[in-house]
C-alpha positions, 0 to 999 in steps of 0.5 A: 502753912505746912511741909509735906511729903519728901518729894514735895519739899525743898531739900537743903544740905546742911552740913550732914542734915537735911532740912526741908520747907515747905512751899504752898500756893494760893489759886483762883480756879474759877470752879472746881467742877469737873476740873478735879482730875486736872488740879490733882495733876497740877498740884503734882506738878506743882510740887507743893505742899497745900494750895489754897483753892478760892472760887471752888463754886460748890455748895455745902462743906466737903471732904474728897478724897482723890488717890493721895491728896485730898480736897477740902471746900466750903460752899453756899448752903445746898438751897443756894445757887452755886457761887463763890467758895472756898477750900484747898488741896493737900496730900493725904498723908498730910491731911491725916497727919498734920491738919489737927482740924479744918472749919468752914466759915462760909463760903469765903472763909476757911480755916485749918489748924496744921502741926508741922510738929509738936512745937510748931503750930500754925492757924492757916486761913483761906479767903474769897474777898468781895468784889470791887462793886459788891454792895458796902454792907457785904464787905463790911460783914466779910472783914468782920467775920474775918477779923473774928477768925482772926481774933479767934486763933489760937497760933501763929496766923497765915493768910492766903487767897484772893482778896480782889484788892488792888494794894498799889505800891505807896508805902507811906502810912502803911506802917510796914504792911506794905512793901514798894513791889506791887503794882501803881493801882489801888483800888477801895477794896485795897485799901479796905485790905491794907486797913486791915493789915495795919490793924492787926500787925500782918505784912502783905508779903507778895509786894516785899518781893521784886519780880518780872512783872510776868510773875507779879501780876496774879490775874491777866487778860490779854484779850482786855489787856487787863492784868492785876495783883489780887491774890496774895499771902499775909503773915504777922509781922513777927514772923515775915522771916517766915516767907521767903518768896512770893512768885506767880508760877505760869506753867499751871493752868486751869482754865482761869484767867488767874495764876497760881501764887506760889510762897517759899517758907522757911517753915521747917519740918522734921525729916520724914522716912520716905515710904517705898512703893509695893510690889505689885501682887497677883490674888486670885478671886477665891470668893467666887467660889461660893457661886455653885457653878463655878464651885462644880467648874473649879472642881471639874478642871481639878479632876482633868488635871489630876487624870492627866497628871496620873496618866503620865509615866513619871516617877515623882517622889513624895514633894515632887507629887504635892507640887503637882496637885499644888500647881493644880489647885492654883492654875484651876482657881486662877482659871475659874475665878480670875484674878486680881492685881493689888499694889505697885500702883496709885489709884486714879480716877476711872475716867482719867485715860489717855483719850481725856487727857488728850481732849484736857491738852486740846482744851487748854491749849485753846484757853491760851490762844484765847487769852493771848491773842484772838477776840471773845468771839472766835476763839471763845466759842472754840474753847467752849467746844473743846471744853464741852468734848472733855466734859463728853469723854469724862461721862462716857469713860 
């Protein structure tokens, strides 16, 4: 698991220091495609270090960058329908900094090697479980390569994502994996999870924490009336101080019947220096004048500038003079070659403007009334729409 930026973590005062920890998150997405704007805005939102994407639905293995953060996945292999993945969201700084290597496994395994500092390393592994009703040799080849992954790290193992497991709430006979804060359900791919926590010494952390079940439950259907607990963080036992906290978060949405899971760690990160912004500047395209017409425009602007200037009955000494030509030069070049602004602003996707975000606004306000409170039929049809005017505005922008 990993710490970010200062705005990213928790401050905590300690006296005259300040620590901060690090928060990351876990998501089913549903797919990443044409939503990678919106995640950027609800991982800034958010305010989180890393989360771990699952059913990302994209081929191959990939790394976007998207302003300041970055997007890590691993997919089906390019011949293969789109289905399943892997990946993860973090901040650019980060990546660069403190992610020491990432490996696609498959496209249901992912790992990353991150440095919070030069003592404090952690193996982070990102999964997409089978289904319950996936044929039995799938799961047993998941578990194994995921047992391998595992017995492969070389620090200090973090696992986060959707395991579609329901662990239910018996403690007994789990030696200690199992806290009493889930839910009643178990099914046999929580047991196959549970299983395989006791054989490798991890705490499934989101039953240690009691909550509201509002902020329990990690996927829901209100339609259905389904609800379930299938996403979650692992940790090895030996470091369960390490988590502090494992909560769903409501306010992001994404168009999936998931939450986000949200993890409070006591992973502690040196203090950072905090960056300030640039102040934007203004530069003239001089690189325009290796055009011949707007070379001879440049300097026919300059010479009714100067005659202008000459015709003036002013007494201007030496300095005074030289800013005048000076002012010429600039104001000619800015009026031939135009100009350009540079810092003070973060980057953003060229399609990503008002009349987007307002189609994204409508768009999931419909994916909520869907959920909440109409059939499939009525309100679905009504989200396929306002989803298919979003995908409109982003390919005209």
């Amino acid at each position: 698991m990993t710490t970010n930026l200062a705005k990213n973590l928790a401050m905590i005062n300690s006296g005259n220091s300040k620590k901060m920890y690090m928060r990351v998150g876990t998501w089913n997405i549903r797919t990443l495609s044409e939503k990678e704007q919106e995640l950027v805005d609800e991982f800034r939102k958010a305010n989180v270090t890393l989360i771990a994407l699952t059913e990302t639905k994209q081929k191959g293995k990939c790394e976007l960058t998207l302003g300041e953060e970055v997007i890590l996945y691993s997919g089906v292999e390019e011949n293969l329908r789109a289905q399943a993945g892997v990946g993860c969201i973090i901040k650019k700084q980060f990546r660069n900094k403190n992610v020491l290597d990432w490996s696609g496994i498959s496209d249901r395994i992912m790992s990353l090697t991150l440095e919070i500092n030069k003592d404090r390393k952690y193996s982070l592994i990102i999964l997409y479980g089978p289904n319950e009703n996936d044929p039995k040799h799938e799961k047993d080849s998941f578990w194994e390569d995921v047992q391998s992954v595992c017995n492969e790290a070389k620090y200090p193992v973090i696992i986060l994502g959707d395991l579609n497991g329901r662990v239910g709430n018996i403690t007994e006979g789990t030696e200690g994996s199992l806290g009493r804060f889930g839910e009643v359900i178990k099914n046999a791919n929580g047991e196959r999870l549970i299983e395989f926590a006791i054989n490798n010494s991890f705490i499934i952390s989101n039953s240690f924490f009691e909550h509201k079940d509002e902020h329990k439950y990690t996927r829901e259907v209100k339609s259905r009336n389904e609800k379930s607990i299938i996403n979650y963080v692992l940790i090895e036992k030996k470091h369960r101080k390490l988590i502090k906290d494992v909560k769903v978060n409501r306010n992001a949405e994404l168009g999936s019947d998931h939450h986000l899971v949200i993890a409070k760690s006591g992973i502690q990160e040196e203090p950072r220096m905090i960056r300030t912004s640039k102040k934007a500047k203004k530069s003239t395209k001089v690189y325009k004048l290796a055009v011949v017409e707007v070379r001879r425009e440049y300097q026919r602007q300059i010479n009714t500038m100067i005659i202008d200037l000459e015709n003036r009955d002013s007494d201007y000494d030496l300095e005074q003079m030289w800013g005048c030509y000076k002012g010429i030069l600039h104001k000619a070049a800015e009026s031939v070659c135009g100009t350009v602004t540079t810092g003070g602003r973060k980057k953003k996707t060229h399609w990503w403007n008002k009349k987007t975000q307002e189609a994204v606004k409508k768009k999931k306000d419909a994916w909520k009334k869907y959920h909440q409170l109409g059939s499939r039929k009525n309100l679905g049809k009504k989200w396929r729409r306002t989803e298919k005017v979003t995908k409109n505005f982003s390919m005209r922008t």
